[in-house]
N, C-alpha and C positions, 0 to 999 in steps of 0.2 A: 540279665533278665531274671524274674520272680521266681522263684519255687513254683508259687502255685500257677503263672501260667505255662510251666515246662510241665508242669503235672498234670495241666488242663490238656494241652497239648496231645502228650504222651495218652492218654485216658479217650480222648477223642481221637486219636490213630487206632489205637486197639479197637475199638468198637467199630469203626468203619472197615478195618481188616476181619473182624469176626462176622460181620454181615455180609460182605462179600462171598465170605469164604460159604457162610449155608448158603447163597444166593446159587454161587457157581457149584457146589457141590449138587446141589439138589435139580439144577436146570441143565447142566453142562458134563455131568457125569464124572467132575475131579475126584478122584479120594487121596486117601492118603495124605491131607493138609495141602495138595499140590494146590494153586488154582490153573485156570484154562488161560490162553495167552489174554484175550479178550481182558478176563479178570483180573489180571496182575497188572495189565496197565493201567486199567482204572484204579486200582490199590493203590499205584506208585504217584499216578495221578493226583488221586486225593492224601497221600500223604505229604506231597509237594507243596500242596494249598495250604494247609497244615499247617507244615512247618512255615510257609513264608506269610501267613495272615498278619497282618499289621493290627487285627482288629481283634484279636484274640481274649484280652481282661472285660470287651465290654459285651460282644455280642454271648450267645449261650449255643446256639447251632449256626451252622454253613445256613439252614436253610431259613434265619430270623433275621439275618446281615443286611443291613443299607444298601452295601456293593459288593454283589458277589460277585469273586472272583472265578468261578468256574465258567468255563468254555459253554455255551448252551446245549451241544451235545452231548459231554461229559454231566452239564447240571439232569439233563436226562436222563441220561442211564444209572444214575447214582441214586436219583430219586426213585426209578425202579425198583434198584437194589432194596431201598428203603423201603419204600410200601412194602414189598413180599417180606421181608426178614424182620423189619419191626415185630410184629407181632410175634415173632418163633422166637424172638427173642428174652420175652417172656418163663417163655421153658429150660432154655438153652443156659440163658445167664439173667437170673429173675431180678437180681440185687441191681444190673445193670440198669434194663427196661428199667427198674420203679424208681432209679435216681432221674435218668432221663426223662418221665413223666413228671416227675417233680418240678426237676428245674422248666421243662416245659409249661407247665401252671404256673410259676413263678415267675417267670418270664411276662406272662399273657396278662398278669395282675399288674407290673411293673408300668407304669404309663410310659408311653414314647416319648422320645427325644422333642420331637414340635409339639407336643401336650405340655410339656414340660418348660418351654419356652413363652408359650402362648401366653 
């Protein structure tokens, strides 16, 4: 497997683990780095997807994918996670948010796969 998509990988687990962690820190009352049980399975959860995405060198996020893999109640609560902690993310870890905004613009310029066909 590539460097860069172990690196993708690895880069997109961290970040879904540091979102969680303000999510359930600030909603569920965790300190101390612990999360709540709730939270940690969703962690272990999403880092499973992760590591086993077959789709990983082409898509950019879980939530741009053709076929997502996540369970519809798991895509819920993750997408939760995400709307509240995106933006604290900003603060939190700035360098993060403003790559992920990036490649999100980059993304949304790229024409789709049936544009691309057509």
């Amino acid at each position: 497997m590539s460097r860069d998509i172990e690196a993708r990988r690895t880069r997109e687990s961290e970040m879904v683990s540091e979102m969680i962690g303000l999510y359930c820190r600030a909603h569920h009352g965790s300190a101390g780095g612990g999360l709540c049980p709730e939270c940690a399975a969703l962690a272990r959860y999403a880092r499973a997807r992760s590591e086993r995405c077959p789709r990983m060198a082409e898509k950019t996020f879980c939530s741009s994918c053709p076929h997502p893999c996540y369970a519809p109640a798991m895509r819920q609560r993750i997408r939760e996670v995400m709307r509240w902690a995106g933006p604290r993310m900003l603060l939190r870890h700035p360098v993060w948010a403003l790559r992920h905004i990036a490649n999100t613009l980059r993304h949304k310029r790229r024409p789709h796969r049936s544009e691309e066909i057509a």
